[in-house]
SEGU-857186 format. One record per residue (C-alpha): residue number from 0; z, y, x; residue in one letter. Coordinates in steps of 0.5 Angstrom, whole numbers, plus 2048, in hexadecimal, padded with zeros to 3 digits. Each point is the difference from the previous one (the first is absolute). Layout:
BEGIN
<node i="NUM" w="Z" v="Y" u="X" aa="a"/>
...
END
This chain:
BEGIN
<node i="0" w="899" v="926" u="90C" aa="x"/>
<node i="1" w="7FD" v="7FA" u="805" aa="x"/>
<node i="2" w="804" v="7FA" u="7FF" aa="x"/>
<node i="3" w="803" v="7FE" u="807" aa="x"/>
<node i="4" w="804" v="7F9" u="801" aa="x"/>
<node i="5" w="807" v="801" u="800" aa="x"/>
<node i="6" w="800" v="7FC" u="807" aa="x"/>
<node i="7" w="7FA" v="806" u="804" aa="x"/>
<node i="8" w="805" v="806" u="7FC" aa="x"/>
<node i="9" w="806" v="7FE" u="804" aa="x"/>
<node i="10" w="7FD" v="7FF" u="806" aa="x"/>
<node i="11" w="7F9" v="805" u="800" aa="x"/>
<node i="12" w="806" v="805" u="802" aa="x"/>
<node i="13" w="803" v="7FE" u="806" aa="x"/>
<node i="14" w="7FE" v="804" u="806" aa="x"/>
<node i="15" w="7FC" v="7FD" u="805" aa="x"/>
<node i="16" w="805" v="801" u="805" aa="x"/>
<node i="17" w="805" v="7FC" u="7FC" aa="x"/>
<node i="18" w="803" v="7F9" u="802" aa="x"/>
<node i="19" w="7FB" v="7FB" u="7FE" aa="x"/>
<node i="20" w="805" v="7FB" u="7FE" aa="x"/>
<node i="21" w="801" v="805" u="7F8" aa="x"/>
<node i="22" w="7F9" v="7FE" u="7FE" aa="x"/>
<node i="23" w="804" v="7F9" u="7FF" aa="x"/>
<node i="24" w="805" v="804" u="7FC" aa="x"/>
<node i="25" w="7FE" v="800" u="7F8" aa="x"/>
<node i="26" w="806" v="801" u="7FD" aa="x"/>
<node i="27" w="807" v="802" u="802" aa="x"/>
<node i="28" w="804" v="7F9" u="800" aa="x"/>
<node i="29" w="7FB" v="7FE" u="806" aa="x"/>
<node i="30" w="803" v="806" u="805" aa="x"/>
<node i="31" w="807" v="7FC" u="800" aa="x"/>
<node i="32" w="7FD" v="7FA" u="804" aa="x"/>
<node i="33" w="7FD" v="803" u="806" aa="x"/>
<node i="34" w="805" v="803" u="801" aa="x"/>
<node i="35" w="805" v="7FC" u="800" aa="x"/>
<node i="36" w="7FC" v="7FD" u="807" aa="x"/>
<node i="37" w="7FF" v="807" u="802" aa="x"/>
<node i="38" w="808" v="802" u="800" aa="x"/>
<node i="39" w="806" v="7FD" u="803" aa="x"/>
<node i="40" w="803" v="7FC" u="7FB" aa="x"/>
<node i="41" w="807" v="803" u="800" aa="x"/>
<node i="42" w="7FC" v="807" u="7FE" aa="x"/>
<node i="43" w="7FC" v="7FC" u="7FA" aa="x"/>
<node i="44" w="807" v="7FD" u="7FE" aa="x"/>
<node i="45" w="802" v="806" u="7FF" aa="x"/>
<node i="46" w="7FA" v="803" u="7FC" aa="x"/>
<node i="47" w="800" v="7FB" u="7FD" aa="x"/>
<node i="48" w="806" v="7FE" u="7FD" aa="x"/>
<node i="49" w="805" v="802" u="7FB" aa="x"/>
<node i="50" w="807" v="7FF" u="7FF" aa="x"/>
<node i="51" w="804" v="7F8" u="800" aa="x"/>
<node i="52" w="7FC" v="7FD" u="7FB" aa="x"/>
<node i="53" w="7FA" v="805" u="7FF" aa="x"/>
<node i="54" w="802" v="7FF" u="7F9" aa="x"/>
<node i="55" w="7FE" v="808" u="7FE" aa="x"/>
<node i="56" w="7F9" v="7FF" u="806" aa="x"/>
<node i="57" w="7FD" v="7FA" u="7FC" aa="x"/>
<node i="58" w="802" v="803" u="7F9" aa="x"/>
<node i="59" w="7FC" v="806" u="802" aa="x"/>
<node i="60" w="7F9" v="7FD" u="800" aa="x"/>
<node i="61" w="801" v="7F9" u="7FB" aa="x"/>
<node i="62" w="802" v="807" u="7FB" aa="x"/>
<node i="63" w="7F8" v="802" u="800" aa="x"/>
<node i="64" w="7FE" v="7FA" u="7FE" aa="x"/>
<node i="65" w="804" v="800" u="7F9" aa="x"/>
<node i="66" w="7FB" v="806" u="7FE" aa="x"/>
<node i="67" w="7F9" v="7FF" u="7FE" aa="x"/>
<node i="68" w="7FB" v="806" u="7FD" aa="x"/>
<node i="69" w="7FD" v="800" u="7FB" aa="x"/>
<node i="70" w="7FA" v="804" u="801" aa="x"/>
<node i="71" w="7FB" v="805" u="7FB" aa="x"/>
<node i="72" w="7F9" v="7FE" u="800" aa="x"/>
<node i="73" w="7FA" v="805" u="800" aa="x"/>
<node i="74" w="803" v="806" u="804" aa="x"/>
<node i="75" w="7FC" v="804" u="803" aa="x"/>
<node i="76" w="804" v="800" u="807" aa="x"/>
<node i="77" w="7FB" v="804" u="804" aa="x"/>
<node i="78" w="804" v="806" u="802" aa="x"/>
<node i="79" w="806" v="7FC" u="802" aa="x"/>
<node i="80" w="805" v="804" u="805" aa="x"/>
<node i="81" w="805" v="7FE" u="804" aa="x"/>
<node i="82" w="803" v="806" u="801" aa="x"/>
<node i="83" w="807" v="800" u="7FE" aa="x"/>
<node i="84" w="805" v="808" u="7FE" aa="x"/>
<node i="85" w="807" v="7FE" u="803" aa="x"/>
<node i="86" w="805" v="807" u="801" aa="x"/>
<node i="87" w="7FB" v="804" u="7FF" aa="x"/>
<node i="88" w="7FC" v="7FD" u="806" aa="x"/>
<node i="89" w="7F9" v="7FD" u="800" aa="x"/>
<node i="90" w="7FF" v="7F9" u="803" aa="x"/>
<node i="91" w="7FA" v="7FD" u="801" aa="x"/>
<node i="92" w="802" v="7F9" u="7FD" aa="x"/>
<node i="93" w="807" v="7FE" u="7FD" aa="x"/>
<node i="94" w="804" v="7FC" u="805" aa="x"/>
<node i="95" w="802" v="801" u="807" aa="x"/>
<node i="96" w="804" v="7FF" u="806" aa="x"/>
<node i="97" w="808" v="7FE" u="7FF" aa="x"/>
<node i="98" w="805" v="801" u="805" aa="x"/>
<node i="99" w="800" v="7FB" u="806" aa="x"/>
<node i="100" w="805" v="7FF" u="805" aa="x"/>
<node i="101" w="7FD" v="7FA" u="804" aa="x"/>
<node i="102" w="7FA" v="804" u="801" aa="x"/>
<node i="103" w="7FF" v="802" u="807" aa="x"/>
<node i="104" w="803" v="7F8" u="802" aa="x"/>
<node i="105" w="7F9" v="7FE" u="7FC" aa="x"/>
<node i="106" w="7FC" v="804" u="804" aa="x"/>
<node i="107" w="801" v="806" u="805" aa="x"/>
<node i="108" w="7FF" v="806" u="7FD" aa="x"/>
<node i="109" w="800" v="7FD" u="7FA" aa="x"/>
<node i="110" w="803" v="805" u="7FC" aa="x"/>
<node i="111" w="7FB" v="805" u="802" aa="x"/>
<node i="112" w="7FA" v="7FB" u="7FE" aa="x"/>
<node i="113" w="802" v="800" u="7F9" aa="x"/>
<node i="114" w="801" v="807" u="7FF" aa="x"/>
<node i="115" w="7F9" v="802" u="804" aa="x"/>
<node i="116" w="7FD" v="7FB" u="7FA" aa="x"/>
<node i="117" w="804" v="803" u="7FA" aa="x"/>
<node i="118" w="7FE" v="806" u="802" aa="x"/>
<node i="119" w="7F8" v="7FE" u="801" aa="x"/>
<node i="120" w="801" v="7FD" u="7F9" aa="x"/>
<node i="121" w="805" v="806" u="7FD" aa="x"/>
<node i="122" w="806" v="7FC" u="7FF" aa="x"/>
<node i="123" w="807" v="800" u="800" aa="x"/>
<node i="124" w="803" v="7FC" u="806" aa="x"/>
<node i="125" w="808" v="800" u="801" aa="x"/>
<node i="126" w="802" v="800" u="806" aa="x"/>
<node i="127" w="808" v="7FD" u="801" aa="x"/>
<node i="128" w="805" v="803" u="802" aa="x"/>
<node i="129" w="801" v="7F9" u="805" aa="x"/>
<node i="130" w="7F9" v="801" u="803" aa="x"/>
<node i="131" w="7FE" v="801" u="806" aa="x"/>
<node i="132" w="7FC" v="805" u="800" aa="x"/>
<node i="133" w="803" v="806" u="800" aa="x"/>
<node i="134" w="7FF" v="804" u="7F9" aa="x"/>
<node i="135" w="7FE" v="806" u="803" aa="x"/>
<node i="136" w="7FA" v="7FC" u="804" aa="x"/>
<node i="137" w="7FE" v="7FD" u="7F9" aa="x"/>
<node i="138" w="800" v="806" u="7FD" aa="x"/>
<node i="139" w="7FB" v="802" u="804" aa="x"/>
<node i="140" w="7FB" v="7FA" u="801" aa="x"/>
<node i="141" w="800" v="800" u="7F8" aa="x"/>
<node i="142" w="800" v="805" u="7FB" aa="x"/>
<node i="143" w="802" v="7FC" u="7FB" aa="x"/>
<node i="144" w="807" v="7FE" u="802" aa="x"/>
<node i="145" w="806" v="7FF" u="7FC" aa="x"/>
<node i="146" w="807" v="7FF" u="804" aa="x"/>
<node i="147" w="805" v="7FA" u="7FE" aa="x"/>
<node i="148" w="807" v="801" u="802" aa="x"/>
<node i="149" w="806" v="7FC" u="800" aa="x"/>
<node i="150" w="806" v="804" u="800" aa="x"/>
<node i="151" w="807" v="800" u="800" aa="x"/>
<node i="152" w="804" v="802" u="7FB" aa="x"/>
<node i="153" w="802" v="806" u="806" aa="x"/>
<node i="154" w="7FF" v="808" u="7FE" aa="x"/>
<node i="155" w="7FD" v="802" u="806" aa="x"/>
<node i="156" w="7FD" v="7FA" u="802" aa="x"/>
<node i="157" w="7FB" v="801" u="7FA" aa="x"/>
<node i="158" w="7FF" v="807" u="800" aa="x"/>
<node i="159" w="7FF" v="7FF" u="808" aa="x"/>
<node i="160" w="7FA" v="7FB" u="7FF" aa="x"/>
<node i="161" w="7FE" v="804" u="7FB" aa="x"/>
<node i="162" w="7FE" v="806" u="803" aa="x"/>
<node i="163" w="7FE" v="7FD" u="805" aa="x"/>
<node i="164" w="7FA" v="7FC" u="7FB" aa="x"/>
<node i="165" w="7FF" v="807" u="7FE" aa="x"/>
<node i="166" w="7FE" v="803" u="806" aa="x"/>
<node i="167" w="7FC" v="7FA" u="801" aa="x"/>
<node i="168" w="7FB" v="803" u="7FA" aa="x"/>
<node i="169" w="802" v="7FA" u="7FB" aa="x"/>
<node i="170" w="800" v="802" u="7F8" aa="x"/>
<node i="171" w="802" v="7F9" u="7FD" aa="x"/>
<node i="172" w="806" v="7FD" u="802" aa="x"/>
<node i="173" w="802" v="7F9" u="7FE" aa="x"/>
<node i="174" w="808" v="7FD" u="800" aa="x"/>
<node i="175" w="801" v="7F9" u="800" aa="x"/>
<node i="176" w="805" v="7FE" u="7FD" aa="x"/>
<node i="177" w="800" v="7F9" u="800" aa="x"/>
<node i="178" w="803" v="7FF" u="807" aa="x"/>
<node i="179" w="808" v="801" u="7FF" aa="x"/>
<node i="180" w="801" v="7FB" u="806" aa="x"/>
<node i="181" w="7FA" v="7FC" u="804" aa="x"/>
<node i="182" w="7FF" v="7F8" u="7FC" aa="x"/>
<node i="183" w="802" v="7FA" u="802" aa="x"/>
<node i="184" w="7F8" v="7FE" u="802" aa="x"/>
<node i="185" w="801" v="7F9" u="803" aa="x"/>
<node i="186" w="7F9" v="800" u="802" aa="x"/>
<node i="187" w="801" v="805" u="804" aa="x"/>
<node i="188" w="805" v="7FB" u="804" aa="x"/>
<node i="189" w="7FC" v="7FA" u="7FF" aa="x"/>
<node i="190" w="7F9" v="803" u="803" aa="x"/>
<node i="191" w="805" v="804" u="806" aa="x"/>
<node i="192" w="7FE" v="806" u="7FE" aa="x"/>
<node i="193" w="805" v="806" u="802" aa="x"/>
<node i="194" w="802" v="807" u="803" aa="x"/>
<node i="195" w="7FE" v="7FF" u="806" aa="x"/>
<node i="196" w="7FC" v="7FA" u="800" aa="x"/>
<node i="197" w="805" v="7FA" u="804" aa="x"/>
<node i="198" w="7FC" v="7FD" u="805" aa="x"/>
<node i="199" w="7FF" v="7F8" u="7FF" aa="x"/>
<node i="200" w="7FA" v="7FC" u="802" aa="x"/>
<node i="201" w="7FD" v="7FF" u="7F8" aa="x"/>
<node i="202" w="800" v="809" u="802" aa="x"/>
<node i="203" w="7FC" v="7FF" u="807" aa="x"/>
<node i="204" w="7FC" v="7FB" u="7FD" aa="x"/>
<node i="205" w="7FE" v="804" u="7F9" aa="x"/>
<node i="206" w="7FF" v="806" u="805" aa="x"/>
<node i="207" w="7FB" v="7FC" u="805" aa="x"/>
<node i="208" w="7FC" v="7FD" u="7FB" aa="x"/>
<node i="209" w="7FF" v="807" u="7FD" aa="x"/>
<node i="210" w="7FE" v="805" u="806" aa="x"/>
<node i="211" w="7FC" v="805" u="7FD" aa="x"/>
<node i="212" w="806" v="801" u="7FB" aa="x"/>
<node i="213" w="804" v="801" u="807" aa="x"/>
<node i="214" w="7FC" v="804" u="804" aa="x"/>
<node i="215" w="7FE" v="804" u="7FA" aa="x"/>
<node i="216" w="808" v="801" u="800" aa="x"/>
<node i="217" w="801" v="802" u="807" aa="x"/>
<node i="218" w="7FA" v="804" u="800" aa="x"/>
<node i="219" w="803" v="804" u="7FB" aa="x"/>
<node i="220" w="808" v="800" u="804" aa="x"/>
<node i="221" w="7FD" v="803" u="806" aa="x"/>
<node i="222" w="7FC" v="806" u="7FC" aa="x"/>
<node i="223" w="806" v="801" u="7FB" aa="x"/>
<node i="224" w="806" v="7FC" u="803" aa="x"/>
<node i="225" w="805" v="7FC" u="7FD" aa="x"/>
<node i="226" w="800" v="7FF" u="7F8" aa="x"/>
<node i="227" w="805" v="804" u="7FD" aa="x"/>
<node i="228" w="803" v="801" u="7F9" aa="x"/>
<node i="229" w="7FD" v="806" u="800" aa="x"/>
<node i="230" w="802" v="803" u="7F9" aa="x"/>
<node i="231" w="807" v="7FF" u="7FE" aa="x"/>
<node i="232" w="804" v="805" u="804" aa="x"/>
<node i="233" w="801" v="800" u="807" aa="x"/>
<node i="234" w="7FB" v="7FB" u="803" aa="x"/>
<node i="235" w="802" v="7F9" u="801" aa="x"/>
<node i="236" w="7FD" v="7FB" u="805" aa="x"/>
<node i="237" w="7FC" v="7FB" u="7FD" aa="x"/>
<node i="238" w="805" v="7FA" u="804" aa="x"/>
<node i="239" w="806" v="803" u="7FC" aa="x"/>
<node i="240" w="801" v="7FE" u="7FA" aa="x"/>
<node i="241" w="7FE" v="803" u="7F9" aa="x"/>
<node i="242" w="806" v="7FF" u="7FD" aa="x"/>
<node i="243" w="804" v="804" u="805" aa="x"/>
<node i="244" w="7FD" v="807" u="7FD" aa="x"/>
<node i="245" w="805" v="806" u="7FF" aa="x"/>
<node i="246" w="804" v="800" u="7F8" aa="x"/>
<node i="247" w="801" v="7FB" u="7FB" aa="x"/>
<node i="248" w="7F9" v="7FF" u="7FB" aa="x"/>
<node i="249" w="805" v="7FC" u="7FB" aa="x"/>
<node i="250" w="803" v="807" u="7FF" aa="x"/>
<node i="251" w="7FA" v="803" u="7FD" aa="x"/>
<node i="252" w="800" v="801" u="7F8" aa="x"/>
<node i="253" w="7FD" v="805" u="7FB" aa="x"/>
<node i="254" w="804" v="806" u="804" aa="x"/>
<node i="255" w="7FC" v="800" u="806" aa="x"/>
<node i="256" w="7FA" v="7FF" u="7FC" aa="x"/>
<node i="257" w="802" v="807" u="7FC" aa="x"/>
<node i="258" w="802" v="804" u="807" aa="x"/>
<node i="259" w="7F8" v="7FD" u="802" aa="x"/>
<node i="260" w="7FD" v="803" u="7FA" aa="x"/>
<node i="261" w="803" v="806" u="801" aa="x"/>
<node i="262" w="7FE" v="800" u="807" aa="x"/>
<node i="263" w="7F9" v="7FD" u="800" aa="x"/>
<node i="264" w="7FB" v="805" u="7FD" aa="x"/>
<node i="265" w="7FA" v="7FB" u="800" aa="x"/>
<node i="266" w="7FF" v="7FA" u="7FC" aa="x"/>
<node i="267" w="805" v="7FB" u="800" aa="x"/>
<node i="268" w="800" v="7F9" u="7FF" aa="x"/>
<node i="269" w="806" v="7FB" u="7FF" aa="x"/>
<node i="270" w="7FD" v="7F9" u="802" aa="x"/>
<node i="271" w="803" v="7F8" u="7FE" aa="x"/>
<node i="272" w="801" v="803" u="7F8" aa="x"/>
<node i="273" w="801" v="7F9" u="7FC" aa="x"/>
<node i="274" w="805" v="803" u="7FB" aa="x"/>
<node i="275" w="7FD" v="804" u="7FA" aa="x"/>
<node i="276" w="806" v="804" u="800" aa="x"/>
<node i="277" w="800" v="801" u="808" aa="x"/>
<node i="278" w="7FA" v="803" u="7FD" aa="x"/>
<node i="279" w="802" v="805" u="7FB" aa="x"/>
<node i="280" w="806" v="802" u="805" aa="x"/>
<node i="281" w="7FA" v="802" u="805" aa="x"/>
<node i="282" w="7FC" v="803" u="7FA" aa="x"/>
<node i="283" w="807" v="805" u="7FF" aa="x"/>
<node i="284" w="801" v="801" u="807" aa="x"/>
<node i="285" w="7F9" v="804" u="801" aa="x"/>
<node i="286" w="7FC" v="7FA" u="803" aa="x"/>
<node i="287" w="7F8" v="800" u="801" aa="x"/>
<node i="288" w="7FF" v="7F8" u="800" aa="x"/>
<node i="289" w="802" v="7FA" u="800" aa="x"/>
<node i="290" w="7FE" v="7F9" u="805" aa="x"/>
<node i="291" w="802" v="7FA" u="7FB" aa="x"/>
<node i="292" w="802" v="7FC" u="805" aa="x"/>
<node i="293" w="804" v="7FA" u="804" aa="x"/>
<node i="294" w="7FE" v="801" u="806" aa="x"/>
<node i="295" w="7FB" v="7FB" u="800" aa="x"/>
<node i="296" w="804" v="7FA" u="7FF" aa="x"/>
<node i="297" w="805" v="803" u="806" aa="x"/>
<node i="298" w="806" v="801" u="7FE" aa="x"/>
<node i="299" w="804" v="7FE" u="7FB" aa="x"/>
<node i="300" w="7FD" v="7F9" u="7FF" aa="x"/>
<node i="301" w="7FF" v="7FE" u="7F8" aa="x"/>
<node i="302" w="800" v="808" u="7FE" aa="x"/>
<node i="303" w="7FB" v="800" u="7FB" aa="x"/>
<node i="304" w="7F8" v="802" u="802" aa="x"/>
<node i="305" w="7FE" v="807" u="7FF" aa="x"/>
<node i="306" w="7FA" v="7FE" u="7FA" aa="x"/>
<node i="307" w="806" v="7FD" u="7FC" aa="x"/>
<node i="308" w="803" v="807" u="800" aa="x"/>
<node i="309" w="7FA" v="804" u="7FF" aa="x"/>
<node i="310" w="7FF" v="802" u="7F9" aa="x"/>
<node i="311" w="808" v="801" u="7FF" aa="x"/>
<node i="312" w="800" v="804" u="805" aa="x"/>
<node i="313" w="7FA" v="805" u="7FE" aa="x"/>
<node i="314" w="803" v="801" u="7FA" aa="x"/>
<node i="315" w="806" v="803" u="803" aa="x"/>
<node i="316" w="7FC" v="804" u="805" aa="x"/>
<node i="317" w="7FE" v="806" u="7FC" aa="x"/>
<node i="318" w="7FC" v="805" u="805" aa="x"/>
<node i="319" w="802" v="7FB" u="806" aa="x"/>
<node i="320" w="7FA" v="7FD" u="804" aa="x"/>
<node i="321" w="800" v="7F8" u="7FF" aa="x"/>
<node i="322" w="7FF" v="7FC" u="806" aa="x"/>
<node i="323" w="800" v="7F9" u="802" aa="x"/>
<node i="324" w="7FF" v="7FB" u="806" aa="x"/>
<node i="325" w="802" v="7F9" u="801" aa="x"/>
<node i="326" w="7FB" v="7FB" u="800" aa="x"/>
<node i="327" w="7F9" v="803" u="7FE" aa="x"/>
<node i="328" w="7FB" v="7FC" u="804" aa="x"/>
<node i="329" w="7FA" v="802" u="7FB" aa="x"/>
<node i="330" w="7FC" v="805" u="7FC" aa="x"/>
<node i="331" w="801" v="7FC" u="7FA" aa="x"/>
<node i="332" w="809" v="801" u="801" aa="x"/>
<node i="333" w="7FE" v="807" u="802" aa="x"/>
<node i="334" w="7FD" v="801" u="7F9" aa="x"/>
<node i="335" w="806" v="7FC" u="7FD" aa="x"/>
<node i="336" w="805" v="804" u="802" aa="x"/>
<node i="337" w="7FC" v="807" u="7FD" aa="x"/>
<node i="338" w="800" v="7FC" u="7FA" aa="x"/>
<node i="339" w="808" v="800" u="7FF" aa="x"/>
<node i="340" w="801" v="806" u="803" aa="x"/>
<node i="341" w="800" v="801" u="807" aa="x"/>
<node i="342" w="7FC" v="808" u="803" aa="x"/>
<node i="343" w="7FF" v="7FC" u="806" aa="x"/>
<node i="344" w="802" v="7FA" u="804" aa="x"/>
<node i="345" w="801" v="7FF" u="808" aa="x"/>
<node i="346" w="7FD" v="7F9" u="803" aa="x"/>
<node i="347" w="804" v="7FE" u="806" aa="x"/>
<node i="348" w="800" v="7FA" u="805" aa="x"/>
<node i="349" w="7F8" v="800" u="800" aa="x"/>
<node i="350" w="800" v="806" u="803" aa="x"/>
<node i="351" w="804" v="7FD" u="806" aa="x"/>
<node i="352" w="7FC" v="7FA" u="801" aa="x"/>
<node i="353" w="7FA" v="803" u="800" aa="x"/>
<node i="354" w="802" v="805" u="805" aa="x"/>
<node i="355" w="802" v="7FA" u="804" aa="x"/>
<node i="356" w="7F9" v="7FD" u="7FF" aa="x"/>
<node i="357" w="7FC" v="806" u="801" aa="x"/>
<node i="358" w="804" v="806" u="801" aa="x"/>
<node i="359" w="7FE" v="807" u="7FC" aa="x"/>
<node i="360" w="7F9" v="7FC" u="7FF" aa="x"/>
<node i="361" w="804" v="7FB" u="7FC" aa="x"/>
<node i="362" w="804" v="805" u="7FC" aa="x"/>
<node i="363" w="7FA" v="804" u="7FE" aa="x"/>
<node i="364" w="7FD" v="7F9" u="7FE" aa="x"/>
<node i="365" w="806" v="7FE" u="7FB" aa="x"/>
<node i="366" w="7FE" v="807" u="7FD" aa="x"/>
<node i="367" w="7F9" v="7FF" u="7FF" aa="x"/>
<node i="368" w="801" v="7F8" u="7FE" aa="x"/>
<node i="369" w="805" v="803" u="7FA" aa="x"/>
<node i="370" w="7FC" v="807" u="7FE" aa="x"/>
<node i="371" w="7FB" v="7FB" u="800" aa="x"/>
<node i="372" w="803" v="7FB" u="7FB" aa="x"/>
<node i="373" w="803" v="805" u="7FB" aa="x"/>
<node i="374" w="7F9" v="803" u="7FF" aa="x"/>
<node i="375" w="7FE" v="7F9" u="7FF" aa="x"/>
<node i="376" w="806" v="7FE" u="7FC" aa="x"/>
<node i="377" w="7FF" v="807" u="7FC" aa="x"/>
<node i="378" w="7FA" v="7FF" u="7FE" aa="x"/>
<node i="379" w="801" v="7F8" u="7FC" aa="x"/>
<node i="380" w="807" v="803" u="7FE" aa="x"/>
<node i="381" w="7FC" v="805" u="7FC" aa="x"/>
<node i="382" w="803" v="806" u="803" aa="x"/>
<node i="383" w="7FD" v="806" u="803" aa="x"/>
<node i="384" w="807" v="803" u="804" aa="x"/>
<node i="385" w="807" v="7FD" u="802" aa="x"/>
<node i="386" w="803" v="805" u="7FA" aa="x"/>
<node i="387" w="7FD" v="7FB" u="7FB" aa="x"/>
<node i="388" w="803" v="7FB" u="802" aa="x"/>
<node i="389" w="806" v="7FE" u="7FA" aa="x"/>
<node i="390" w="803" v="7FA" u="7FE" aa="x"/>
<node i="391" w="7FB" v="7FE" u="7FB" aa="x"/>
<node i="392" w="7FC" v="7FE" u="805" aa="x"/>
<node i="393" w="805" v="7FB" u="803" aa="x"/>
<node i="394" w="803" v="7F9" u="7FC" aa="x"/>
<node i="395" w="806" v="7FD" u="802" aa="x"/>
<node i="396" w="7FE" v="7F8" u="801" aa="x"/>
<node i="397" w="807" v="7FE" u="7FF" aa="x"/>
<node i="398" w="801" v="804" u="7F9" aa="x"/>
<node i="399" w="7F8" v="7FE" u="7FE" aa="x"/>
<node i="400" w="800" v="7FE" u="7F9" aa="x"/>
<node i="401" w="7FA" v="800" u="7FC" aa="x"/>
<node i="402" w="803" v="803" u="7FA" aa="x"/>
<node i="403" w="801" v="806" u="804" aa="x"/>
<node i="404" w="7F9" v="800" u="803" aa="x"/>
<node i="405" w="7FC" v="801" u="7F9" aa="x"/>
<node i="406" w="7FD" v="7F9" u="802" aa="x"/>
<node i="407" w="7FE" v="7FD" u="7F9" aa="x"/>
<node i="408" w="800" v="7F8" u="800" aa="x"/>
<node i="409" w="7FC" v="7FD" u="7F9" aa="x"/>
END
């Protein structure tokens, strides 16, 4: 195997035709600053932001820091594989796309970007049920999709928009669970992001110091028209509010959750699980997996970060894929996660910020800069394949003691 710097790896893929600007791109962190000069700043705030005092949002990347591996040396690493089994599907690497809901806001078409490059690549990519694509455009443009839903605790309402997203060709579909009323996101307010977007000088300035963002939005209005939210029942304009959707989700509870299994014969995935017993219950009512997540710091500020959670939640998994998102920005939190438990994981804000940068281009190069630290990562790990990853090759910092280590002091 020739020896490439892990630099030329990440950038040898990019295509001719791609935005020159990734070639500055080496790791997922460098995606977020350029996008902040490219997007209006009350969609970045949106992005970017979490929940009153993004407690849960910082705890989702200070908790990669408190592991630290501890590899075998002299492993014949040459065969590794990223390839990755999860319900039953073979995927080319062990991470994908979670569902997004500002995605067309961060580029038009944005959520057809990110399912044209899963596809490329044979990973999952979600799409939301707050999108502004329509799930059945999706369906088409990328093989490879999922669909989210955020349903209310209404009969006919679930069983319409399943059969809808049955038609549309989907074979896993994804509950979120953790959005029973919409969080007090006071960035949202102090970046004047809204539903629609208010006018107001800091907004006409933000939009004309930003023209290729406008003119790449208008663009699309006039060949699309007006951004609707396009999947949750009956469309609703995008300068209508979002709470305003029909039915309540705060009466959602595990009896909506059996009508579901009962009704839907694909894979089925509940998402925003933290509770090993809300685990269990999944695992007894028929569920395919579980997304471990806390909606990436969106929701309920102080809940406790994904990782935290992951073994005891693997335990009572059973059969159930595990899964997981919220803060993976590396490789080597991507092996992390295997580690203690997770079948796969899901990398969320970078993907939104590289589509802001370079649009499909930039998505199919966060891909490639991941898939090119995991094999890097793997091989000076001691690892062959993501199934070999276990907790013996991760010690806890804040535990450490040299007793437990084996390390002899004379």
């Amino acid at each position: 195997m020739t020896s490439v710097s892990y630099e030329n790896a990440a950038t040898a893929a990019l295509s001719s035709s791609a935005p020159s600007i990734l070639q500055s791109m080496l790791a997922l962190d460098d995606f977020e600053a350029e996008a902040r000069r490219r997007i209006p700043r009350p969609i970045f705030g949106y992005i970017n932001g979490g929940a009153e005092t993004n407690a849960s949002l910082h705890d989702n990347r200070a908790v990669w820091d408190e592991l630290q591996f501890v590899p075998k040396s002299l492993v014949d690493t040459s065969a590794r594989s990223l390839a990755t089994t999860l319900m039953g599907h073979q995927f080319d690497l062990p991470f994908g796309i979670p569902p997004m809901g500002g995605t067309a806001m961060t580029c038009a078409d944005g959520d057809v970007a990110l399912a044209r490059a899963a596809a490329r690549a044979n990973i999952p990519m979600v799409v939301s049920g707050a999108a502004l694509t329509s799930l059945e455009r999706v369906k088409q443009e990328g093989k490879t999709a999922w669909f989210q839903a955020y349903l209310p605790g209404e009969d006919e309402v679930i069983q319409q928009l399943l059969e809808r997203v049955e038609r549309a060709g989907y074979d896993t579909l994804v509950l979120t669970v953790d959005v029973s009323v919409l969080a007090n996101r006071e960035n949202n307010v102090r970046t004047g992001f809204s539903t629609p977007l208010r006018p107001s000088l800091r907004l006409a300035w933000d939009m004309g110091t930003r023209p290729r963002w406008g003119l790449s939005m208008l663009r699309h209005s006039l060949t699309h028209g007006m951004p609707h939210f396009e999947n949750m029942g009956p469309r609703v304009p995008m300068i209508s509010a979002l709470n305003r959707q029909a039915g309540r989700r705060d009466r959602l509870s595990w009896l909506h959750v059996e009508l579901m299994r009962k009704l839907w014969k694909g894979r089925f995935v509940l998402k925003g699980i933290l509770d090993p017993l809300d685990a269990a219950r999944a695992r007894d009512v028929g569920v395919d997996g579980v997304m471990v997540s806390n909606h990436g710091g969106r929701q309920l500020d102080g809940a406790v970060s994904p990782l935290r959670m992951l073994p005891a939640i693997k335990a009572n998994a059973g059969n159930m894929a595990v899964m997981m998102d919220s803060g993976i920005r590396r490789g080597t939190d991507v092996l992390k996660a295997l580690a203690l438990g997770a079948d796969f994981v899901f990398v969320g804000r970078p993907f939104l910020y590289a589509i802001a940068v370079g649009g499909e281009h930039g998505a199919q190069h966060v891909i490639n800069l991941l898939r090119s630290e995991l094999m890097t990562d793997m091989a000076l790990v001691g690892v062959n394949s993501p199934k070999e990853m276990r907790p013996e090759l991760l010690l806890d910092r804040r535990a450490w003691d040299w007793r437990s280590a084996g390390v002899s002091i004379k």
